[in-house]
Structure formats: C-alpha cells, structure tokens
N, C-alpha and C positions, 0 to 999 in steps of 0.2 A: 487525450485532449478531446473534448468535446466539445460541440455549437455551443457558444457566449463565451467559452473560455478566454482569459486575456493570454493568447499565444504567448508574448516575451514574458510574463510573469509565472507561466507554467515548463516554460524551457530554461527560467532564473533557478526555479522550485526540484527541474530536474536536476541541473547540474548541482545543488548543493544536495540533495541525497546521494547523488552520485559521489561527490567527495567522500561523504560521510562514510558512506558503503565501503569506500576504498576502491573502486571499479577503475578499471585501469583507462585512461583518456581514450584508448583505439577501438574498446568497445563499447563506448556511447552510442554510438550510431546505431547498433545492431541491437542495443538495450531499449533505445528510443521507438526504434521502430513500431513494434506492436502495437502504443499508446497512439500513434501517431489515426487521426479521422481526417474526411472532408477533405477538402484542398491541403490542407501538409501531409496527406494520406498521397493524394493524388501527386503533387510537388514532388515525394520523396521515391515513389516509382517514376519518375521521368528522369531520376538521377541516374549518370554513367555507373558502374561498378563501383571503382574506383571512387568515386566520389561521394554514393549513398555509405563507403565503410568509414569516410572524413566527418567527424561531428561537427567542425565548425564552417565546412561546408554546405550541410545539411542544414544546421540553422539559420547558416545566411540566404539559400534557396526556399525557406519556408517564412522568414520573415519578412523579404522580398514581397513574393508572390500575394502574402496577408497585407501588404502596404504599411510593414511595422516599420518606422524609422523619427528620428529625431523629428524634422519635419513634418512629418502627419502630426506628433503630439503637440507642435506648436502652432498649426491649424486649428487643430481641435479646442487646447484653449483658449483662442483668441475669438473662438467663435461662439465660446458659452456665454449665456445670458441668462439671467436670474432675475424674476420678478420681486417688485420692491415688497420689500419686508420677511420674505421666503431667503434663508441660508442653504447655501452650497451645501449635496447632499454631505452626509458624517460630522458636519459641526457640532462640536459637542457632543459627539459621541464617543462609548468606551472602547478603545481602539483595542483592547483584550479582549481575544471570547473567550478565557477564566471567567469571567466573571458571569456574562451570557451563559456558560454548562453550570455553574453553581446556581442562578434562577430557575433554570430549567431544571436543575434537580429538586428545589424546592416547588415548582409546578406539578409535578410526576405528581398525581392522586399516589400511588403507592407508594413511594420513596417520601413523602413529607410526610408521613406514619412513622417512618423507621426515624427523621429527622428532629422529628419533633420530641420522641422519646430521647434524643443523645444532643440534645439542645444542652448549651450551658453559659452558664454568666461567669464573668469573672473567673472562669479556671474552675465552678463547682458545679455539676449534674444538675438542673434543674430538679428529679425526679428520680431519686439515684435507686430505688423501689422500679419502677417502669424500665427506666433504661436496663438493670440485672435482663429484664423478658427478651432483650437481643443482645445477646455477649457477642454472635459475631459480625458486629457493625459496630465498625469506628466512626468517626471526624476527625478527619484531619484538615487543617489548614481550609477551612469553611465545604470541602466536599465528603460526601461519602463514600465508604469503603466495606469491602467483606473480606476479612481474615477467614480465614481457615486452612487446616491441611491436606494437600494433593494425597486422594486416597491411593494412590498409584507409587506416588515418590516419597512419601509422609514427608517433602519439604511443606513450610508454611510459605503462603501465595496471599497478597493482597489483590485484590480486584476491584477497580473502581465501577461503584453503581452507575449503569446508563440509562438518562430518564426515556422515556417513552418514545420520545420525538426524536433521540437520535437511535435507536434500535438496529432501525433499516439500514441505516448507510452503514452500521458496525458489521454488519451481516451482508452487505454487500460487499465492501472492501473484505470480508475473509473469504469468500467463495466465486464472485464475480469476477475481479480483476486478475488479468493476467499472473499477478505474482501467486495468485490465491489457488488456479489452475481446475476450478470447480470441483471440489472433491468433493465423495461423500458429505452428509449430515455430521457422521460421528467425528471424523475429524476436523471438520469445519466447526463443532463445538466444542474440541479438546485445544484448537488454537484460541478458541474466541476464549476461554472459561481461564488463559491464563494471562489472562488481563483484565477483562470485564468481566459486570454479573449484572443481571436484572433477576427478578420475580420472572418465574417460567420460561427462561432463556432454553430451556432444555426443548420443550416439543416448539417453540418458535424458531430455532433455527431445523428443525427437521421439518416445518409445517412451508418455510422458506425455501431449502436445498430438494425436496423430494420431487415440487413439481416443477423446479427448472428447464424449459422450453430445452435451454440449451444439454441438458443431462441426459433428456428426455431421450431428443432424438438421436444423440451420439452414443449411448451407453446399448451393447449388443445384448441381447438373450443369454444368459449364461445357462449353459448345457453342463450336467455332469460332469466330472474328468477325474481319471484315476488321482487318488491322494499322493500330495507331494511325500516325499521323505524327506523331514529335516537332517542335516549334518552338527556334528560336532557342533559343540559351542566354542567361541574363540573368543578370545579377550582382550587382546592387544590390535588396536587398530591399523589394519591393512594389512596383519601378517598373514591372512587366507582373503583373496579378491576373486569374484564371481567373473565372469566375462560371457559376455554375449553380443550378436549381430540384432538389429532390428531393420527389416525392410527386404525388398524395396520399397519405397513410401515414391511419394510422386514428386518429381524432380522438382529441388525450390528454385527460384530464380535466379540461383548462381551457380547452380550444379547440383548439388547437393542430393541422394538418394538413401543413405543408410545412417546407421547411428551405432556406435560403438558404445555398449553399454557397460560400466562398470561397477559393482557394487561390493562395498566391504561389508563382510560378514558381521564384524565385533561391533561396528556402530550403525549400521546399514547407509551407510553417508555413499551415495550415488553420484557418478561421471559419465555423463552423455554426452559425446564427441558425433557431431556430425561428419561424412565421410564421404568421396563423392565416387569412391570405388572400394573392394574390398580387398585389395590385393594382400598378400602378407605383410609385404614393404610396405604399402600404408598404414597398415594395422603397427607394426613392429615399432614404427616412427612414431605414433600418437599414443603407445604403451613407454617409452621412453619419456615424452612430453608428462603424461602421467606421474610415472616414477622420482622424476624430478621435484614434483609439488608432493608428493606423500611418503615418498621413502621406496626401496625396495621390499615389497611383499615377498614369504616365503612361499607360498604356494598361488596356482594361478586354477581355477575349476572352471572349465571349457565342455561344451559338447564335441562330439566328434567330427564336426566340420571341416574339411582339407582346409581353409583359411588358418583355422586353429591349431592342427597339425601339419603344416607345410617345414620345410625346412628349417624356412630362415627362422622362424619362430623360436621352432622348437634350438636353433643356435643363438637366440638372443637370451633364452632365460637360461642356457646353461651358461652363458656369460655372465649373468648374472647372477646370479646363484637361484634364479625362483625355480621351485618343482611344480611341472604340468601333472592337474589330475585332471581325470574325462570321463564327462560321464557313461556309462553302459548302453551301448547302439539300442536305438529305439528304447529308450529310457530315460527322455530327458527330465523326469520328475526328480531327481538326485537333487540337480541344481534346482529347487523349488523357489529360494531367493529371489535371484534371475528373472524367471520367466514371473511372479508374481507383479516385477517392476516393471517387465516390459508390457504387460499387459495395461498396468495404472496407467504406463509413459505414452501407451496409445490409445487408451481413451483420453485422456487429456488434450490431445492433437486433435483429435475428431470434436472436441467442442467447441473450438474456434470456427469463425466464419468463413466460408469455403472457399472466400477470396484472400484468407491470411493463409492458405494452406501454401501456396507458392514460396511464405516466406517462415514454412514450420522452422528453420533452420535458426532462425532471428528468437523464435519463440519459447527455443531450450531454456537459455538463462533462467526467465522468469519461473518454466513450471519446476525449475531442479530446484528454484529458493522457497516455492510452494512444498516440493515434496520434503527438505534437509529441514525447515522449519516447524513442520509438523510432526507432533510425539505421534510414534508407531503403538500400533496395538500392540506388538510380541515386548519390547521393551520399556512401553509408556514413559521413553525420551524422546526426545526429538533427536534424525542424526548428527545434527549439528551441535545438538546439548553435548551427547555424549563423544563426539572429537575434541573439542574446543573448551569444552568448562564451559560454556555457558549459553542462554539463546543468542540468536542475532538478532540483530534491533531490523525490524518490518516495520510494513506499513502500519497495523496496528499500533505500533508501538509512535508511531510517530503521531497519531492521531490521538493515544493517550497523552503524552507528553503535550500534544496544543493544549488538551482539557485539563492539565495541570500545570502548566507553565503562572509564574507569578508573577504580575504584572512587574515591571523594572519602574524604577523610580521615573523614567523620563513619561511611560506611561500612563503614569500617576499623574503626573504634573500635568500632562497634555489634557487628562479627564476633567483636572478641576481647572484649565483654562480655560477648556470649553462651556465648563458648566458657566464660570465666570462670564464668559463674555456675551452665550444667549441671555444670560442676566441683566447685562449691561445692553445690551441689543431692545429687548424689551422694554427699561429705561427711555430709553430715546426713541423708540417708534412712537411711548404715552406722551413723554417731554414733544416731540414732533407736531401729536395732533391735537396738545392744548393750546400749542405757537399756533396753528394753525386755527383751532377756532376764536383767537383772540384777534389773528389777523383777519378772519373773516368779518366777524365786529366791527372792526374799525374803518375795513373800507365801507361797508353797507350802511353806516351810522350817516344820519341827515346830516347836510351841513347848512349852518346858519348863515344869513345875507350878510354881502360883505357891506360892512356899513359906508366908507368910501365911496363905492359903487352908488349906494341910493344917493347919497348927498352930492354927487356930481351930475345925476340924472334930475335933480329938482331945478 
C-alpha cells in the first residue's frame, strides 16, 4: 500500500486474494505485513504481539488511525460540489479496463502491425495472403495473443501481447514486489514469458533487473568455490529432503534468529520455518509439523551439525522410518541443493529495506511464493508445477485475468447509460440556453405606453 492508495479498498482487494489463495485467516496478518507503508506501517508496529498476529485487529487499528469509517464517507459526500454543466467525475465512463488494454493495444506503434495483418470482418481474414507472414499471433476475443511452444517443456503457451505503456508495471510486479523477491533477469523473464510477450521483452527485462538500486547494493561479490557434486536423481516427491540451518540472521521483532530450510530433491519445492532457537526439540517438532503436510520422506541429507545428529533426532526418524544421510566433515558441497537455496533465501532478505529487516520473519511467505513459482534452470518447471499439476495463480496472473476479463452484461448496460445520459445532458444544457436567450429577449424588449395612463393624464 502506497501514498493515494484508497486503504479500505486495498485491504477489500487483499482479503479476496487472500480467499482465493486459500491462506489460512491466522496468517493474514503476517502476510499483510510487508505491503503495509506510511502510517499503516507505523500503526501496525505500535501493535501488542498478540494483536499485530489478529488481522482483523490490525485492520481496525489502521483504518481507525487513516480516519476510514462510514461517517468520513458521508462527510465527504455531502460536502462535494460540482460546477453547473461539469459531471461527477466517471459519468459515462467504461467502467471495464477490457476495453481500455484492447485501445491501448491498438495504440502500440508495434502491435497495430501485427493487428492490422489479423484484422477480420465477419469471421473472414481481411488479407488472409499477409496475415500467413505471422502464424504466431492470434485474436482472440478483440485482443492479441502469441502461441507458440515452451522450448524447455514443448508444452504450447499462449501469451498475451503488452502494449508499450503497460511494460513497466508488468516487469515491476515480476521483480519488485515482495511476492516477486527481486530475482535475477533470467528468471524474472522465464515467469514473465509464461504469460506475456511484447517485441524485445528479452534485453528489456534485463536492461530493467540488471541495474536495480536494490540488487545492486544487496547482491555480494561472488568468489570462486569448489564445484558442488550433484546427487542421484529422484523422482517421487519428498522421498529424499535436503535440510539445513540458516543464521544467526538478526533477531526479528518477535524473536526470531534462524530458519529451518527444507528442500525436496524431485521437485525442489522449498520449506522455510523460521526458529527462534536451535535445539533438537525444536528442530524435531517443526520436522513433524512438516511431515504432516508432505507425507514421510525416505531419506533425510543433513550436514554434520550436532543439531542434526543429536539424539533425539536421530530417535525421531528411526520412528519414522526416514534414513539420515550426512554429508562428509568439511565437505559440505554433497548437499549442493541446499546450500545453493540458502544462498538465493539470503540475498533476497538483504534486498529489503533495512527497516523490514526486524520483520524478515513476516517476509518468508512472499519470497517461498517468489521462489515455488518460478521455473528452475536444472528442471525448466517451476517447483510448484512439478508437485501440484499445475502453476499457481500469482500476481501476474491476476493482472492478466483484469486485461482479459469480459465486460458482464450489467457493465454493458452501465456504459451505454452513461453514454445515454451525457447525451441527454447535453440536450438540456442547448434546450437551457435557448430558454434562456428567449428569456433574455423578452425581458429587455421596450414596452409600449400604457394607453389608460395618457388618457387619464390629459
């Protein structure tokens, strides 16, 4: 949430992604947090503990604090004033932006080339000679589109063409926002490319990502390091899990100092548990909480950390049936998986503002939907593709979906009332000021002697 945003319509906008998502109601709060600027920034660090983990606590202390309430809104209108002949702003306007991304595709200097070739009447090619020159550009449903096959998955991908003027924001929301976690160029355009396309999307989103202020200053010197050794391939998801510690990192605002990292080999689909100590017992309790959501893993590949080989550990996975493997003392390149994700998980943390670091703990969610969303170089899936059947619906996707959404009939109806009634508006302001120069006439017209009047004066 950013200055001008309308607070209650962006905390309506969150909670129905949030349904959508599935996110469970007790982590609102912690999901919100991040987004949150300015005074709801400020508002939502003055909350108890307890009460910044309650979302609809938190709502009501930030829409408080902004002066949101039924009363402000029934100030505000009673206190609008409109000069005569000027309409309330949006009369008559299309209350769809379908329609708005379909002009703007025909504006694009470049896309009204492709447009004009795959123009048609009545169901027939204009130029069905010209159109053959782009086989992979459709119209569908008045917008444009580019078929073709993912050289990586040989699935077929549509992408909708983005004209010029939206570019930017498409390339901000895959690398800027939180959920996005600033990653490289290359994967910030293997998410963008499986949705969108423009002419030259390729060196524009690296001519974008490369000189990010924020990448810049967060991303370290990379120094030589002995080659990892890859393991075995695996195929069944979670039947070999990685494991690793990250930290200490600097204590968030509610404890918090380590991260329990978990990665499955077959889909590399990642679990980052924040931890506010290391003990076994804690460790042992948040591999359970795991196991519950993924199933029992057959193997478990560990460094040789006393955490990792303590007792109780090593007595929780013989209860289980998992087999501990470890890597070779002073050799922790075995597990190359691992240590490659801890590295991504901690530059991502270092690109945040230095005043969200208190609360990196809040900031997991978003970068694990950054990271599970994004196709991997070694697999060119995403790890969410390859657990689940299929991508997760993101921010992108939500942002396609406005630019394709089809006006609903009441939509409809609302555009041509509007149209109607500046119509009829116009009418009556003409109709208004002919009354009125007829009335001007009649009063300034001379008037003639009353003839009573002379004849009583003679």
């Amino acid at each position: 949430m950013v200055p001008g945003d309308d607070p209650e319509a962006f905390l309506v906008t969150f909670e129905w992604v949030a349904v959508v998502a599935g996110w469970a109601p007790e982590q609102w709060a912690s999901i919100l947090a991040p987004y949150l600027t300015g005074t709801a920034q400020t508002v939502y660090r003055g909350l108890s503990v307890e009460a910044a983990q309650d979302y609809s606590q938190v709502k009501a202390a930030i829409l408080d604090a902004l002066d949101v309430s039924p009363e402000t809104f029934r100030q505000r209108f009673r206190s609008l004033t409109y000069a005569t002949g000027n309409a309330p702003p949006g009369a008559g306007e299309d209350p769809s932006p379908t329609t708005d991304f379909c002009l703007d595709q025909r504006a694009d200097p470049t896309l009204q080339r492709v447009y004009e070739q795959l123009a048609i009447a009545d169901g027939t090619v204009l130029d069905p000679g010209r159109a053959a020159q782009w086989p992979h550009f459709e119209l569908r449903q008045e917008r444009l589109y580019r078929v073709e096959r993912d050289p990586h998955t040989g699935e077929t991908r549509t992408q909708l063409l983005v004209p010029w003027c939206h570019q930017r924001a498409v390339m901000k929301l895959a690398h800027d926002v939180p959920t996005a976690g600033h990653l490289g160029h290359e994967k910030t355009l293997a998410w963008i490319l499986g949705r969108f396309f423009w002419p030259g999307v390729h060196q524009e989103v690296k001519n974008y990502c490369n000189p990010c202020p924020d990448c810049q200053l967060a991303t370290p010197a990379r120094t030589p390091k002995a080659p990892l050794i890859p393991m075995p391939l695996i195929e069944t998801p979670f039947e070999r899990v990685a494991m690793d510690l990250v930290g200490p990192l600097p204590k968030s605002s509610v404890g918090f100092q380590y991260i329990l990292v978990m990665l499955d080999y077959a889909t590399r689909f990642p679990e980052a548990i924040p931890l506010r100590n290391i003990t076994a017992h804690t460790i042992a309790d948040e591999l359970v909480k795991v196991f519950a959501r993924v199933g029992l893993p057959r193997e478990i590949l560990t460094d040789q950390g006393t955490n990792f080989t303590s007792r109780l550990l090593r007595q929780v996975c013989e209860l289980l049936g998992v087999k501990q493997l470890r890597t070779s003392v002073y050799h922790p390149q075995t597990d190359g998986l691992v240590e490659r994700f801890n590295q991504t998980l901690k530059d991502m943390l270092r690109k945040f503002p230095q005043e969200d670091l208190r609360r990196w703990d809040q900031l997991l969610p978003p970068l694990l939907l950054a990271v599970r969303e994004v196709p991997q170089s070694s697999t060119k899936f995403s790890p969410f593709e390859l657990l689940y059947g299929h991508q997760p619906r993101g921010l992108l996707d939500l942002m396609r979906e406005t630019w394709e959404q089809t006006p609903s009939p009441l939509q409809e109806r609302l555009k041509q009332a509007g149209a109607r009634a500046q119509k009829n508006l116009k009418a009556a302001q003409e109709a208004q000021a002919q009354t009125g120069v007829a009335q001007s006439c009649w009063y300034q017209s001379p008037t003639a002697p009353n003839d009573s009047a002379s004849t009583s004066g003679t």
